[in-house]
Structures are given as structure tokens and as C-alpha cells.
KEBA-650292 format. One record per residue (C-alpha): x, y, z; residue in three letters; residue number from 1. Coordinates in nm, 4 decimals, padded with zeros to 6 digits. Example, Ala and Ser with C-alpha at 12.3 -4.5 7.8 and 13.67 -1.06 7.14 Angstrom:
2
> c1, c2, c3, type, seq
> 01.2300, -00.4500, 00.7800, ALA, 1
> 01.3670, -00.1060, 00.7140, SER, 2
! end
This chain:
348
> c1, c2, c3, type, seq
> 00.3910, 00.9107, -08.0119, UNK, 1
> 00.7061, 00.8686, -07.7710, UNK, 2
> 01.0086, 00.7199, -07.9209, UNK, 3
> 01.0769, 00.3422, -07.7700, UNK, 4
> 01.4219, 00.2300, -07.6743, UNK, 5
> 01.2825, -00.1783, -07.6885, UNK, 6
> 01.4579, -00.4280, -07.5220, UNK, 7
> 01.1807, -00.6578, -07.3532, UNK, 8
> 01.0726, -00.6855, -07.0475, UNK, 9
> 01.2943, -00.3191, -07.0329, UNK, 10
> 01.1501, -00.0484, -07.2338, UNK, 11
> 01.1983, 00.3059, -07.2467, UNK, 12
> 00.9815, 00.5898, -07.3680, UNK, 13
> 01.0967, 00.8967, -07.4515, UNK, 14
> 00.8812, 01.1973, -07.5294, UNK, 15
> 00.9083, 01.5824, -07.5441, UNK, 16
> 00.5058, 01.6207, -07.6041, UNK, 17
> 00.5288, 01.6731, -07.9472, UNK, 18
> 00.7550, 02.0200, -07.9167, UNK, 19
> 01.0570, 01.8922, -08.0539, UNK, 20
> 01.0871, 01.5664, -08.2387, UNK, 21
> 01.4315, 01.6116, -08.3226, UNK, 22
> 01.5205, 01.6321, -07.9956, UNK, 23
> 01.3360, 01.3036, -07.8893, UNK, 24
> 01.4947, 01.1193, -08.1727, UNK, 25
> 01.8380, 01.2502, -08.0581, UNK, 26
> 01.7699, 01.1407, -07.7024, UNK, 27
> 01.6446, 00.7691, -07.8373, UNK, 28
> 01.9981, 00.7228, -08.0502, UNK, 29
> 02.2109, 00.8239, -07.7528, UNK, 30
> 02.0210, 00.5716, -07.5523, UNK, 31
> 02.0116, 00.2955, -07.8150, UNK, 32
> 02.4182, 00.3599, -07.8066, UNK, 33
> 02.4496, 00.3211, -07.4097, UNK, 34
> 02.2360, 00.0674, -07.3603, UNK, 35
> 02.3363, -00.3072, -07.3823, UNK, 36
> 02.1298, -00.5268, -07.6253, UNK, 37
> 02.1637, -00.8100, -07.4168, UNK, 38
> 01.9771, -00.6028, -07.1225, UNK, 39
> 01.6797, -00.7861, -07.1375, UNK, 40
> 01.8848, -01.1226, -07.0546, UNK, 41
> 01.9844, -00.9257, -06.7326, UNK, 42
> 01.6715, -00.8200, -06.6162, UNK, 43
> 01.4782, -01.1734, -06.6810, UNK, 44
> 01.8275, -01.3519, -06.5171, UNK, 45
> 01.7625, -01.0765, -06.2086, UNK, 46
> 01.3641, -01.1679, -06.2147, UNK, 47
> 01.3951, -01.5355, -06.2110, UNK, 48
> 01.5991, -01.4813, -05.8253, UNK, 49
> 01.3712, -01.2368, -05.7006, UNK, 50
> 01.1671, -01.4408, -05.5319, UNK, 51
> 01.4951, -01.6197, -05.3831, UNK, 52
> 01.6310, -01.3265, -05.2758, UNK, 53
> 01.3488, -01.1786, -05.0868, UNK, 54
> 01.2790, -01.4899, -04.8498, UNK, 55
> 01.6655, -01.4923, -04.7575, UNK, 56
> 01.6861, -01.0872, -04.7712, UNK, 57
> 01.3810, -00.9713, -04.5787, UNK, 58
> 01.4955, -00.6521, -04.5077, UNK, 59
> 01.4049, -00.3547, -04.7945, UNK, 60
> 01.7198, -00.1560, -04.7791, UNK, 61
> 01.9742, -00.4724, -04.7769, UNK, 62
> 01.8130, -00.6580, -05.0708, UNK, 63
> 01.8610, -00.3667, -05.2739, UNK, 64
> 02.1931, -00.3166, -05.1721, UNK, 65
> 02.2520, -00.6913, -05.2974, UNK, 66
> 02.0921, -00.5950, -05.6249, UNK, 67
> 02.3361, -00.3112, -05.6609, UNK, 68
> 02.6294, -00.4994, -05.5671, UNK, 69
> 02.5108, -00.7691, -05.7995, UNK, 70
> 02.5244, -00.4597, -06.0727, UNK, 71
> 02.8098, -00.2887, -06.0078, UNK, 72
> 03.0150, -00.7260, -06.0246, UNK, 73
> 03.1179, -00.8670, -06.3360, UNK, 74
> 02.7421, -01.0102, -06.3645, UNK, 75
> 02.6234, -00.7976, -06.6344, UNK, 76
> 02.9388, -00.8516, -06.8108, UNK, 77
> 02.8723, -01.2140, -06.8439, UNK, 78
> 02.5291, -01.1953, -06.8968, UNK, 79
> 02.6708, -00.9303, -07.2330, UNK, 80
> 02.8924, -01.2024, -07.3383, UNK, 81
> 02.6415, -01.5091, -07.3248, UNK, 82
> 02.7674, -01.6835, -06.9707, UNK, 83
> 02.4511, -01.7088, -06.8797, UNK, 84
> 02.5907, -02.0622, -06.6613, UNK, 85
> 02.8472, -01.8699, -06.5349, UNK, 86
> 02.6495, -01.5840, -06.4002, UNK, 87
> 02.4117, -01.7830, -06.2150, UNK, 88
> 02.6678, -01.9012, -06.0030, UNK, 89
> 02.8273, -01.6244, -05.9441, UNK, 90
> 02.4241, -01.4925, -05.7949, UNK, 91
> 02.4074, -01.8055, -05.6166, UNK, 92
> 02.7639, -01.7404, -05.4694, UNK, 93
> 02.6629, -01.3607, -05.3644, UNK, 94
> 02.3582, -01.5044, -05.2661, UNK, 95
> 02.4877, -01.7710, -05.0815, UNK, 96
> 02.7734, -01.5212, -04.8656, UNK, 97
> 02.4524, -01.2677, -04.8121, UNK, 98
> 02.2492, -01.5312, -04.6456, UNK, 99
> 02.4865, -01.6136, -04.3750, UNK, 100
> 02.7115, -01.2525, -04.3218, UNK, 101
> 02.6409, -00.9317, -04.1722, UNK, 102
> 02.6251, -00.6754, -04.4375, UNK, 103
> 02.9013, -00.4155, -04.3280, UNK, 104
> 02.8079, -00.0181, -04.3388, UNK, 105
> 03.0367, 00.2417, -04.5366, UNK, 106
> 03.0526, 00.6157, -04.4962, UNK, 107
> 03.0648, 00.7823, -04.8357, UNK, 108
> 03.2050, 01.1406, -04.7935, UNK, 109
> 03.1270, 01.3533, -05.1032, UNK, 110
> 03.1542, 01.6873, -05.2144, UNK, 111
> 02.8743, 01.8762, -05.3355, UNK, 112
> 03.0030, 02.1157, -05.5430, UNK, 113
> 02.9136, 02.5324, -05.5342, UNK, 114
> 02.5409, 02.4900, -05.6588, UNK, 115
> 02.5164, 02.4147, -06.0149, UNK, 116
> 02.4389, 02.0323, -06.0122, UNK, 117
> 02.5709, 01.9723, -06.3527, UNK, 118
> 02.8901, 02.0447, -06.1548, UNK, 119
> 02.8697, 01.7364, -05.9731, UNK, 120
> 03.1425, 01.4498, -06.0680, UNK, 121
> 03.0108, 01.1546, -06.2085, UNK, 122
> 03.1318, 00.9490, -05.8699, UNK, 123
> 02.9847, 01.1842, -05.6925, UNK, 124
> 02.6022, 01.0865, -05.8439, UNK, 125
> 02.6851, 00.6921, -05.8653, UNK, 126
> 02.7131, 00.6945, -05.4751, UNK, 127
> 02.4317, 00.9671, -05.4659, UNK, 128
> 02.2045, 00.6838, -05.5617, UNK, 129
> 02.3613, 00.4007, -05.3322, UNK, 130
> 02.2959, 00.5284, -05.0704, UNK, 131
> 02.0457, 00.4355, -04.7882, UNK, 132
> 02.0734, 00.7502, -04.5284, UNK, 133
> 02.1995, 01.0970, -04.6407, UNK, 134
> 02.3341, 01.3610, -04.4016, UNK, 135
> 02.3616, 01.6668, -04.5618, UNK, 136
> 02.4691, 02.0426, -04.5035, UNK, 137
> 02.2649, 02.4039, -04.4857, UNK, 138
> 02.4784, 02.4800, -04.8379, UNK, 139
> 02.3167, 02.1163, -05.0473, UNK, 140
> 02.0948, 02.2898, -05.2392, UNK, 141
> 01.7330, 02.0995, -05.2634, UNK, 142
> 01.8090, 02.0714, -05.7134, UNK, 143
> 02.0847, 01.8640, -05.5701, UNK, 144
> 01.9300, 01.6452, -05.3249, UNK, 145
> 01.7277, 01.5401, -05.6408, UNK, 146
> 01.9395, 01.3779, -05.7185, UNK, 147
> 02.0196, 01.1221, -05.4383, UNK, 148
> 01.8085, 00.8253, -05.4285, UNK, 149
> 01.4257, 00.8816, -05.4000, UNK, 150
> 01.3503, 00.6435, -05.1000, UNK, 151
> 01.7166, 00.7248, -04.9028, UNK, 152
> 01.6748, 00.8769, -04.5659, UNK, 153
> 01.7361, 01.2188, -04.5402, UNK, 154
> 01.9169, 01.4072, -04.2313, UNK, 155
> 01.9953, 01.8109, -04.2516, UNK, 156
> 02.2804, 01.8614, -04.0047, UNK, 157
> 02.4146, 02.1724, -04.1293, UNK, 158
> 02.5352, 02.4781, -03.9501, UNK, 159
> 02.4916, 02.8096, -03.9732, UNK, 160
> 02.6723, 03.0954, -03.8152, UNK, 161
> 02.5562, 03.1327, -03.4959, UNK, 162
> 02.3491, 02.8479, -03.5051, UNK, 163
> 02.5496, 02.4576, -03.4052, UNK, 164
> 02.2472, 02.3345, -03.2877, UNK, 165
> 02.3963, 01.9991, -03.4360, UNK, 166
> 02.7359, 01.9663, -03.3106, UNK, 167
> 03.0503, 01.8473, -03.5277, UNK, 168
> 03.0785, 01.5590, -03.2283, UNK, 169
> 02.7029, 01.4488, -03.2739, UNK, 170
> 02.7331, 01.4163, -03.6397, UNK, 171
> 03.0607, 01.2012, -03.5668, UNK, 172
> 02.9139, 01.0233, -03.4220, UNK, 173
> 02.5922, 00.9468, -03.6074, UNK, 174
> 02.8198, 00.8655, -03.9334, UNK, 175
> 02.9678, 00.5823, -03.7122, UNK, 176
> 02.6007, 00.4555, -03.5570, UNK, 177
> 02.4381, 00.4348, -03.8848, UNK, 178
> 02.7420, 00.3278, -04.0772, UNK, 179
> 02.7820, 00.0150, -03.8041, UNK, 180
> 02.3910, -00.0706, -03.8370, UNK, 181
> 02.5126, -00.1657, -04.1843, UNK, 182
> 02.3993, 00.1142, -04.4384, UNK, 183
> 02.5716, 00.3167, -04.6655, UNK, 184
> 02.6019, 00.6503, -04.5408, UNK, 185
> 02.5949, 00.9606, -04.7763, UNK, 186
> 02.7836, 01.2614, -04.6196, UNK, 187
> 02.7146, 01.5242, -04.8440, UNK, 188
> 02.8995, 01.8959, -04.8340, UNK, 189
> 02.9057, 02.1854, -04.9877, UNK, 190
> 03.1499, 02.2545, -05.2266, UNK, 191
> 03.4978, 02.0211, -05.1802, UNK, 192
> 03.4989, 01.8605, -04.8254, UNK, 193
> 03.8428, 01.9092, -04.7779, UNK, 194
> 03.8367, 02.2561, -04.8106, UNK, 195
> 03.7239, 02.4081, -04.4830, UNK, 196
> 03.4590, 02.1725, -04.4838, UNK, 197
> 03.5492, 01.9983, -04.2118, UNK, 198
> 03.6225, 01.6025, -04.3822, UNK, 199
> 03.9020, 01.5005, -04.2466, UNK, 200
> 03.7713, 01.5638, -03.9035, UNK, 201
> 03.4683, 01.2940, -03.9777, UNK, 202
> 03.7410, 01.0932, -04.1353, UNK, 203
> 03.9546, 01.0696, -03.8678, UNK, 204
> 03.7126, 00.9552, -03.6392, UNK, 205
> 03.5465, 00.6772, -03.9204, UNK, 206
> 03.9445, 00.5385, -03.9421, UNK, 207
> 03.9470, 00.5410, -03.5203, UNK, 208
> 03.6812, 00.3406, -03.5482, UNK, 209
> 03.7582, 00.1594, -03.8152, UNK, 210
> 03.4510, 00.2215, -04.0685, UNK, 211
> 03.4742, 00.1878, -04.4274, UNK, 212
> 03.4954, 00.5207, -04.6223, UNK, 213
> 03.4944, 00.6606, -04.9614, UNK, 214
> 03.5768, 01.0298, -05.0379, UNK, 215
> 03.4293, 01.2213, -05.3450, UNK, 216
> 03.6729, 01.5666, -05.3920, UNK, 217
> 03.3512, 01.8595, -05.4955, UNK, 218
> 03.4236, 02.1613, -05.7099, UNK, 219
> 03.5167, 02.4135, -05.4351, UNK, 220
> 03.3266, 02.7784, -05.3883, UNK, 221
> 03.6231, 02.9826, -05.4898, UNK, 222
> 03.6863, 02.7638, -05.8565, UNK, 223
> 03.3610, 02.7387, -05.9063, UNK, 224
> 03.1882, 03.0818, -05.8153, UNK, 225
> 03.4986, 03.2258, -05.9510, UNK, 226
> 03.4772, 03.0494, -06.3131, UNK, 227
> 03.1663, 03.1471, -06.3253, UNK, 228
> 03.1869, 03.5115, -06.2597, UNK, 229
> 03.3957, 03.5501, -06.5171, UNK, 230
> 03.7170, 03.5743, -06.2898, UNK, 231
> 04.0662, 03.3288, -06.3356, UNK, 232
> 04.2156, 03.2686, -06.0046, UNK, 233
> 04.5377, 03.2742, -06.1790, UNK, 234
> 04.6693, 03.4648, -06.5173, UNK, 235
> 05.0050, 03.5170, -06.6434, UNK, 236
> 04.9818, 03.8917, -06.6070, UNK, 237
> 04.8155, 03.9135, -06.3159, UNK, 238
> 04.8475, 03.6775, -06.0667, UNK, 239
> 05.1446, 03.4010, -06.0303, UNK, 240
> 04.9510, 03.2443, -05.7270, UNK, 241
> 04.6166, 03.2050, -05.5210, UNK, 242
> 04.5477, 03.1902, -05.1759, UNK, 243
> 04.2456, 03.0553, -05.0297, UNK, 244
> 04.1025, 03.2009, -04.6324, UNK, 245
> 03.8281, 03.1772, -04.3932, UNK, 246
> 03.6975, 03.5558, -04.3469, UNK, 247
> 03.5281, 03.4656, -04.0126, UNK, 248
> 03.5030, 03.7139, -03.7292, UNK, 249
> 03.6702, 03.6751, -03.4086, UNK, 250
> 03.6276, 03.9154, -03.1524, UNK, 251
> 03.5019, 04.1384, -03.3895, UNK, 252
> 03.8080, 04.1248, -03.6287, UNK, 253
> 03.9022, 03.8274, -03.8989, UNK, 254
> 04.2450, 03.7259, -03.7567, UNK, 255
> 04.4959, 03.6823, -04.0409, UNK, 256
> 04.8674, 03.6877, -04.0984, UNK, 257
> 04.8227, 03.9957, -04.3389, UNK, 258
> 05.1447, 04.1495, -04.3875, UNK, 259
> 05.1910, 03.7638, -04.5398, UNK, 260
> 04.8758, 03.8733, -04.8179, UNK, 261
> 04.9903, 04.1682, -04.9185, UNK, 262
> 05.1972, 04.0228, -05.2341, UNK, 263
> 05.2190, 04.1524, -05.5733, UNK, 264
> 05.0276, 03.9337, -05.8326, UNK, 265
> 04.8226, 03.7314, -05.6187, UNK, 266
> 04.4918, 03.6343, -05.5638, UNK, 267
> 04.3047, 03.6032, -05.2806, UNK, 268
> 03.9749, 03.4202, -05.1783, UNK, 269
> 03.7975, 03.4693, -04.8733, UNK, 270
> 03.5435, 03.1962, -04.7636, UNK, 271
> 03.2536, 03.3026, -04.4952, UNK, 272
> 03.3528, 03.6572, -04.5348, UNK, 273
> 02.9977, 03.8287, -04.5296, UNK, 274
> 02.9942, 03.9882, -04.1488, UNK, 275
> 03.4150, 04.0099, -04.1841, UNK, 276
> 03.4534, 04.2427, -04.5056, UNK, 277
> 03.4655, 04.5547, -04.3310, UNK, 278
> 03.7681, 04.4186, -04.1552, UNK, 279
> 03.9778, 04.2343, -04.4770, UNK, 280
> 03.9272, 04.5597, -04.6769, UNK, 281
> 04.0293, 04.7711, -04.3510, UNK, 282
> 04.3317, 04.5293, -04.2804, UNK, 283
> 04.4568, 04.4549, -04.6317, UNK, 284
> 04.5083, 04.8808, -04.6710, UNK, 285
> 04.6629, 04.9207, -04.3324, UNK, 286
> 04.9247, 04.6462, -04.4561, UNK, 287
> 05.0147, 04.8253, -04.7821, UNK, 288
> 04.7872, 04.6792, -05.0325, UNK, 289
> 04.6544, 04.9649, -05.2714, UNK, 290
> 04.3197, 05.1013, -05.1652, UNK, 291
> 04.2222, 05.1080, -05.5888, UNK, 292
> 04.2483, 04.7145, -05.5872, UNK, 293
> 03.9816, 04.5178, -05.7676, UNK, 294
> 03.7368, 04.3331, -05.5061, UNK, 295
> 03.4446, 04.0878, -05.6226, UNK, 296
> 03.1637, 03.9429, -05.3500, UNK, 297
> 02.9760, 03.6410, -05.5446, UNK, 298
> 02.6735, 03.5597, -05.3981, UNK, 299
> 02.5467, 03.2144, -05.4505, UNK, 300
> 02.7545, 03.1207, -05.7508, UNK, 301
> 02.6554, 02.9191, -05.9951, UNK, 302
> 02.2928, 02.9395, -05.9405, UNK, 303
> 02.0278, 03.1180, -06.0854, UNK, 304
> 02.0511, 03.3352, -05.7693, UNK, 305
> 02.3936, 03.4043, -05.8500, UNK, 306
> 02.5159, 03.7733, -05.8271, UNK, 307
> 02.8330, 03.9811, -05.8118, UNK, 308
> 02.9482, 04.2826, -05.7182, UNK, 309
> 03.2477, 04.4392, -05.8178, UNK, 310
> 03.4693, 04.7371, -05.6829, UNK, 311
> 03.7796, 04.8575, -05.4470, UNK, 312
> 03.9191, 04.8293, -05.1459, UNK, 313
> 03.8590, 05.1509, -05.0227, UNK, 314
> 03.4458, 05.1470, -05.1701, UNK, 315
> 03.3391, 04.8178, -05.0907, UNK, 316
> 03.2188, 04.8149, -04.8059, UNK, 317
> 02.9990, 05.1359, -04.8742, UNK, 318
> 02.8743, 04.9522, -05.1882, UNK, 319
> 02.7999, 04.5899, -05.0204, UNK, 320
> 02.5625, 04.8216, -04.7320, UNK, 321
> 02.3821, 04.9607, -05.0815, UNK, 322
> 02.3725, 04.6412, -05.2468, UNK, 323
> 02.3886, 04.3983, -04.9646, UNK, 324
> 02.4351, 04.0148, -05.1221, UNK, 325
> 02.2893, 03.7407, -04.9563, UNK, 326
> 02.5083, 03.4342, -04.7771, UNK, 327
> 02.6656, 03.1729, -04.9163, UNK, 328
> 02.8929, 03.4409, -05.0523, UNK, 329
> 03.2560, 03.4577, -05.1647, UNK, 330
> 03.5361, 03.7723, -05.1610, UNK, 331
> 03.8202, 03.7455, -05.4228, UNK, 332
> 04.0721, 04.0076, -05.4000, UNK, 333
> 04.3019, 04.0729, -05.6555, UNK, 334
> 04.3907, 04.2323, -06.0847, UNK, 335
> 04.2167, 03.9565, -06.1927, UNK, 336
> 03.9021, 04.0976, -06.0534, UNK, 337
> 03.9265, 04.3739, -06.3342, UNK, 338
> 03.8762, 04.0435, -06.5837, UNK, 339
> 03.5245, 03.9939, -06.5535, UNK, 340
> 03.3753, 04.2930, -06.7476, UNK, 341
> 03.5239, 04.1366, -07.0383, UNK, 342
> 03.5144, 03.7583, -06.9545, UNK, 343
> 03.1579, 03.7615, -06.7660, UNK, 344
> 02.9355, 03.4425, -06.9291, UNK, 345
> 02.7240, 03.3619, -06.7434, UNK, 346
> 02.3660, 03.5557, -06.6147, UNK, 347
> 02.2182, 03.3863, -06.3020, UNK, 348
! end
């Protein structure tokens, strides 16, 4: 029998099939803790409107966006503290406003994180589940896109090298359309999307045209994939400071200031670096850095696909053509490199 978390007309049911009861009764006690006792005034108050609320909100996606405005107010607040009276006008108010206004769109811009979803921030899955259309990059894994709400729209306009079938101008662009036909708008990146993600780009052009926005910081790649492979950016024997870089190709060569990386205890991290590491390990030697210096290549970190490869210099690109990794990857140069044999947690 499922444990119940009762609080009529909402009741929950929680169950593990009879493998671990402990767990179950766990679960049930966390949720008896979170959960308001004076829910089920809330959900009869919200019941006794609905049929209000649908004749003056016809439209699907804006009555539930009145229902989670209505939630995220100082509604369920009252309703905790007995003002029933005072809660009903504050629904008739909202209701009221709704009737006669344009509902206004707003352009949540939120980063992803590196894979894992328990890496995502807490704001991050709150607006997740506001929103009505979701545009979303190659590197949004589909175990996060779970997680955004089930009936949301959902738009893939990422890029991949080689391949901007979707231009940065057309996505622009559709951020503002959808935004201005009055839905919230998910933008969902990889990693942090104000580290070569390309944000403030989309921001600038929401604040041109003057559409509401929101921004979400994400766990970046090089924290994340780093943490996780068992390498510190940063150590007080090893490295004072950390760099991060785009390792993209240009003209056949990733174009750098590297006489300006070549710095004693210092880390750096190369983003998009796959098809360029021939050229950083070539260009960081012919600038002085030691050929024996420790390089890592994390392939999709932080997922069970996660794997990393470890050597020099002067051997790694022999050993990435033996063991070649798979993109999204990351390159992290530096001693601290040396600190995963001993610091290595986790096993993808």
C-alpha cells in the first residue's frame, strides 16, 4: 500500500512497489513537512473560480498563466493564514485586470548547466515550468528538457559547427515574435549563457525592443566538467589564476594571444577545442610552455557519457587520434591536471 500525504480534495501517493518501505516513509515525512495544511483551502478557493475564469480566459495557455501568477501572489499566503475574505478579492482583482488587459510576453534566458540536471539552480526549474514555448540548444540534453513543462512548445535552434542552419538573427528575432504574442519564452543554453553562449547578444536585442527578460546564470562547462573530473581550476600550489578560451579554428589555426598564456601557475580552459587541439598543444610549446605539462580533454562531463583523458603537451594529440572523445568536449591545461588521479570521484 502507497503512503498518503492527505489533504482533501489534494492527495498524494507515494510508492516504491514494495522495495523499500523506508524509503517511502522518508519521502511521505519530507512531504508532510513542505506541504501546507491549509492546501486543501487553496485548491477548493481555486475550484470554486474555475468556471469564472475559463469564460473570461478562453485561451489554454493564458488561463494557466493566471493560475500561476495567482500562485506565485500573496494568495496562498492568505489562504495559510485564514483570509479567506481577503483572498477572494484579491482573485477577483487579478481577475478583474485579466479580463480587460493584454497579457504581456517575457523572455526568460536560462542557463542549462554542463549535463547533470541535478546541476540545475532552483530558478532555473521554477521558470522551466512557466513557460509556454521553449527554444533550446544542440547541448540541452533530452534528461533536461524533462524537466520543462510537459505541454510547453518545444523549438531546437541549436548550432553545430558547420551547421547555422538557424541563424543567431532568426532566433532574435523569434524570442521577440513569440515574446510580443504574449507568452513566456524559455531560452534555454548550455552551460552559463554568458559564457560564450551568446546571451547578451539576444539580450541586447529583447532591451532594443523593449521585451521583458529574466536571466538564469548555468553552471558553466569548464566548473562543471572540471569538478567533476576530479580537477580544481585553481589551488594554492598550483595555479593562482584561470583563464577561460574558445579553441575554434580559423583558417586552420585557433588564433590566440599566446605568448599572453604561457604563465606560471595558471590554468587554462579551452571551450570548442575538439578540431583545434593539434594547434593549442603546437602553439602553447612554440611559446615556451613545457612540452611535459599536464593536459585533460573531458568529454561530455557530468553525464553518464562522461570521459577523460589525461596526458602532455607534446603526446596529446597522438593519444586523442587513439582514443578519440566525442564533442561537447573540454581542454584544461595546466599542474592541476596532475590532481585528478588522486581526486577523481566520479565514474560516468
Amino acid at each position: 500500500m502507497p503512503s498518503i500525504v492527505d489533504r482533501s480534495p489534494v492527495v498524494i501517493a507515494i510508492s516504491s512497489s514494495g522495495t523499500s518501505p523506508v524509503l517511502t516513509r522518508m519521502i511521505k515525512e519530507l512531504n508532510d513537512t513542505l506541504i501546507p495544511e491549509r492546501i486543501d483551502e487553496l485548491a477548493l478557493l481555486f475550484g470554486s473560480y474555475r468556471e469564472r475564469v475559463s469564460h473570461k480566459i478562453p485561451e489554454l495557455s493564458m488561463r494557466v498563466r493566471f493560475w500561476e501568477e495567482l500562485l506565485d501572489s500573496e494568495v496562498p499566503e492568505m489562504v495559510y493564514a485564514g483570509n479567506i475574505a481577503k483572498a477572494q478579492k484579491h482573485i477577483e482583482a487579478a481577475l478583474n485586470k485579466k479580463s480587460t488587459e493584454r497579457t504581456s510576453g517575457e523572455v526568460y534566458l536560462v542557463g542549462a548547466g554542463p549535463g547533470d540536471p541535478d546541476l540545475l539552480t532552483l530558478r532555473a526549474l521554477r521558470l522551466m515550468y512557466k513557460a509556454d514555448v521553449v527554444l533550446y540548444d544542440r547541448l540541452v540534453s533530452e534528461e533536461i528538457l524533462k524537466r520543462v513543462r510537459p505541454d510547453a512548445e518545444k523549438i531546437h535552434v541549436g548550432k553545430a559547427r558547420a551547421d547555422h542552419s538557424i541563424k543567431q538573427e532568426t532566433i532574435n528575432d523569434m524570442l521577440v515574435r513569440i515574446a510580443r504574442d504574449g507568452k513566456k519564452v524559455l531560452r534555454l543554453k548550455g552551460g552559463d549563457p554568458f559564457i560564450f553562449g551568446r546571451g547578451g547578444e539576444e539580450l541586447a536585442t529583447l532591451a532594443k525592443e523593449e521585451i521583458p527578460f529574466q536571466v538564469v546564470p548555468g553552471i558553466t562547462a569548464a566548473s562543471g566538467c572540471a569538478a567533476y573530473a576530479g580537477i580544481p581550476l585553481t589551488h594554492r600550489d598550483f595555479a593562482q589564476s584561470v583563464r577561460f578560451l574558445t579553441g575554434q579554428l580559423k583558417d586552420g589555426s585557433v588564433d590566440l594571444d599566446w605568448e599572453s598564456l604561457v604563465v606560471s601557475q595558471q590554468t587554462l580552459v579551452f571551450y570548442m577545442g575538439s578540431l583545434g587541439l593539434q594547434s593549442i598543444c603546437e602553439q602553447l610549446v612554440v611559446h615556451g610552455m613545457e612540452t611535459d605539462m599536464p593536459i585533460a580533454i573531458v568529454q561530455q562531463g557530468t553525464t553518464s557519457n562522461q570521459k577523460v583523458l589525461v596526458s602532455t603537451l607534446s603526446k596529446m594529440p597522438e593519444a586523442a587520434l587513439q582514443s578519440p572523445l566525442k564533442p561537447p568536449t573540454i581542454i584544461i591545461v595546466g599542474r592541476v591536471v596532475e590532481l585528478s588521479k588522486s581526486l577523481t570521484w566520479f565514474q560516468g
